[in-house]
C-alpha positions as CSV (number, residue, x, y, z in Angstrom):
1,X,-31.1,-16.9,36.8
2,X,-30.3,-20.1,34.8
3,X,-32.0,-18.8,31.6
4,X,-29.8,-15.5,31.6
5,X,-26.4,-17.7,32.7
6,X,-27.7,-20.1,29.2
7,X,-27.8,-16.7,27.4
8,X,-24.5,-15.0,28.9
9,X,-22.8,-18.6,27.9
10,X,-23.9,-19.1,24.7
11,X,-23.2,-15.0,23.8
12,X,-20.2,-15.4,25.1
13,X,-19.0,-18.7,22.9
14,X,-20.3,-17.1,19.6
15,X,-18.1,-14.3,20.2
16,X,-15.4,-16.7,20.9
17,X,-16.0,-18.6,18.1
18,X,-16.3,-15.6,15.7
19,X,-13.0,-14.3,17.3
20,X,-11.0,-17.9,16.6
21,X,-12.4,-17.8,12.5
22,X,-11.4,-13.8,11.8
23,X,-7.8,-14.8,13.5
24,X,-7.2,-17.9,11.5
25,X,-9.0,-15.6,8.0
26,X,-6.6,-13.1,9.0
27,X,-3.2,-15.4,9.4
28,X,-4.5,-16.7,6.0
29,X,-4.5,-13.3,4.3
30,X,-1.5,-12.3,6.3
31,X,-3.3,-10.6,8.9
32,X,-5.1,-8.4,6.3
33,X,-8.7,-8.3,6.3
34,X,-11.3,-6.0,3.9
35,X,-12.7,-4.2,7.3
36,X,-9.1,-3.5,8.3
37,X,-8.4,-1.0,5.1
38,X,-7.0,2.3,6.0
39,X,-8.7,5.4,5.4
40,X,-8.0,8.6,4.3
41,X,-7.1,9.9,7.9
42,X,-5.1,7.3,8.9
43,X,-2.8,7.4,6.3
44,X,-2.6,11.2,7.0
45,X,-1.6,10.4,10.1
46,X,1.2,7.9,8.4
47,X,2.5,10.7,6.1
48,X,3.2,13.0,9.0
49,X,4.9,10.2,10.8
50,X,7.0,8.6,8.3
51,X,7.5,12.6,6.0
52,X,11.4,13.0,6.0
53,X,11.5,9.1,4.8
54,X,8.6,9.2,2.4
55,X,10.0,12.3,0.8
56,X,13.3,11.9,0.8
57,X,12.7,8.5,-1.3
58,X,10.0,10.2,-3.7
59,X,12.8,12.6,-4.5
60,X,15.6,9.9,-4.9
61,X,13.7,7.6,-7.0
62,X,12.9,10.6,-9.3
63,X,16.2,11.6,-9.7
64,X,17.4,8.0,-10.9
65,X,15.5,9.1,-13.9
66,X,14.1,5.6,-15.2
67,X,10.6,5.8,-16.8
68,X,9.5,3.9,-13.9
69,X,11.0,1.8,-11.0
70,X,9.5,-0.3,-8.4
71,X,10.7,-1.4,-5.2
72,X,9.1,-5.0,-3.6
73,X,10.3,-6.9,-0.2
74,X,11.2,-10.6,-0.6
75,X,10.8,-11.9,2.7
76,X,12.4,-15.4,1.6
77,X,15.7,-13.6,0.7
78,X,18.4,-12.8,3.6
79,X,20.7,-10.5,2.0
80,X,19.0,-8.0,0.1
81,X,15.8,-8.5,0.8
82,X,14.4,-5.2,-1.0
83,X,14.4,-6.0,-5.0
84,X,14.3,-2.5,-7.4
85,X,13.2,-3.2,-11.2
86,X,13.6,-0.8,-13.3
87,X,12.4,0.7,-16.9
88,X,14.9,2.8,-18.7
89,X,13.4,2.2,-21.7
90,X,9.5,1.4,-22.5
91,X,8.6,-2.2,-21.4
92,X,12.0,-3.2,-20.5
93,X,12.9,-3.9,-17.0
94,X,15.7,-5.1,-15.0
95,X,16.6,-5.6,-11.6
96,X,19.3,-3.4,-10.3
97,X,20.9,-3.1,-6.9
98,X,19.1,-0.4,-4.9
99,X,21.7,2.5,-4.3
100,X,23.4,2.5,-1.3
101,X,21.9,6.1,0.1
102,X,18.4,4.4,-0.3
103,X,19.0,0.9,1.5
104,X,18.5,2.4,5.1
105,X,15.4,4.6,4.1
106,X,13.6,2.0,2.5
107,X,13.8,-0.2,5.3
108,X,12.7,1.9,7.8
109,X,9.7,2.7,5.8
110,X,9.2,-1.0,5.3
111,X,9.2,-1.3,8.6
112,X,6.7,1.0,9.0
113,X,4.2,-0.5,7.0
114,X,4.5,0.1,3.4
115,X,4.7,-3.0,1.0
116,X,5.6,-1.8,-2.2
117,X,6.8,1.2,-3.9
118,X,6.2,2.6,-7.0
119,X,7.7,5.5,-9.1
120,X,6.8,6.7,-12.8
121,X,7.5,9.5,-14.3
122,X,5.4,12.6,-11.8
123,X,4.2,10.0,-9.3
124,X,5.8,8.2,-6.2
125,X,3.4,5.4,-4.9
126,X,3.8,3.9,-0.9
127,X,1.3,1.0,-0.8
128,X,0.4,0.3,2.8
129,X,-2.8,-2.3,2.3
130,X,-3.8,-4.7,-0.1
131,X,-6.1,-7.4,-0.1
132,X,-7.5,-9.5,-3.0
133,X,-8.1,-7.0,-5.4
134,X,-7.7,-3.4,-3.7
135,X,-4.9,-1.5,-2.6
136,X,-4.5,1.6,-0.6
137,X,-1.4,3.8,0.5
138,X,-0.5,7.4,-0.7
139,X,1.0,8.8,-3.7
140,X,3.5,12.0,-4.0
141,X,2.8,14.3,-7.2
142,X,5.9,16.1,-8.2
143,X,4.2,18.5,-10.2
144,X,1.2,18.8,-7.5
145,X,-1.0,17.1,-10.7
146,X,-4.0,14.9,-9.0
147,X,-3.1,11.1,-9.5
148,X,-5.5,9.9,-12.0
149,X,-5.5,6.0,-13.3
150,X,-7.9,3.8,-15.4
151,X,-7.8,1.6,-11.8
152,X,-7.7,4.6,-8.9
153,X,-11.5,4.9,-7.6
154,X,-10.4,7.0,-5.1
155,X,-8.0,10.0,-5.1
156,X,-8.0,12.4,-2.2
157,X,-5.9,15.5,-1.4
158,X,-3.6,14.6,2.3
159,X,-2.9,17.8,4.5
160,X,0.9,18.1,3.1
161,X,0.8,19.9,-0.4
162,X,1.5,17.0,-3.4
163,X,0.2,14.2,-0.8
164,X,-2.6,11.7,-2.3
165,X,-4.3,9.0,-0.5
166,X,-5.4,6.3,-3.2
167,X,-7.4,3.5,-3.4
168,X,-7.0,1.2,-6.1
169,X,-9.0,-1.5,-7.5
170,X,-9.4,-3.4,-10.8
171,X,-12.7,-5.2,-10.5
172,X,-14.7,-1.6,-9.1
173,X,-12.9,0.8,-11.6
174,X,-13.8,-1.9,-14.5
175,X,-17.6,-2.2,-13.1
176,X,-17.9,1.6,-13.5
177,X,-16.2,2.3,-16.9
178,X,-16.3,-1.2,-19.1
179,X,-15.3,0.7,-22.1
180,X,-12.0,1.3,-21.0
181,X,-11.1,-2.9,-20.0
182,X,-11.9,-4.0,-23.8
């Protein structure tokens, strides 16, 4: 009885102990760890959740006509929190105040869980994860064109027509094709 007490203690304080380091690694990455990436399904799931917001932004951004704009969260920032920069010409960007019809939307699908949007020309991006260098979330192709990217190692059709689910990553796509980092 003593030996399997010993063992039941000493399980149970490795597990403890594992527990305390993946909480503080997790508060240290802002509670974002490699094992916690979503897949493919669970960002389906998020696209039938968060639709009416995801597309009604996809289509506003678009029609701003810019060759590309982005959207970030500065949590340090009170007022205006949400930042849009914008391209109206090639490699030129300013900040511009987000339009008042998009405030509300884009804080509710901050709130969410997406960290940062992106828009070019066909594509709409709605990052949900990143961590170090990967990032995952979905993309919305207004022509129905497949995403494509020198970074994007993953591209895979969601169950709403023009839906992507993405993974991006810098260091894997520029393992597999060197040629195109030079």
């Amino acid at each position: 009885m003593k030996i399997i007490r010993k063992v039941i203690i000493i399980t149970l304080s490795i597990v403890a102990v594992v527990f305390i380091v993946l909480s503080i690694v997790g508060y240290i990455f802002g509670g974002k760890l490699f094992f916690m990436a979503p897949s493919r399904f669970k960002m389906d799931r998020f696209l039938k959740t968060n639709y009416a917001e995801l597309f009604y932004v996809a289509n506003a951004l678009f029609d701003l006509d810019y060759i590309s704009s982005e959207i970030s969260n500065d949590p340090f920032r009170e007022e205006d929190k949400y930042i849009m920069s914008v391209s109206p010409k090639y490699l030129v960007y300013e900040t511009v105040p987000i339009p008042d019809e998009l405030v509300g939307h884009i804080q509710n699908l901050y709130e969410s869980g997406v960290e940062y949007i992106s828009c070019g020309r066909d594509f709409v991006g709605f990052s949900t994860w990143a961590f170090m260098d990967e990032i995952r979330g979905i993309k919305y192709s207004r022509t129905g064109e497949k995403p494509d990217g020198e970074q994007l190692i993953e591209v895979r059709q969601l169950s709403k027509a023009n839906w992507y689910y993405y993974v991006h990553n810098f260091v894997k796509a520029k393992a597999r094709n060197p040629e195109l980092f030079q």
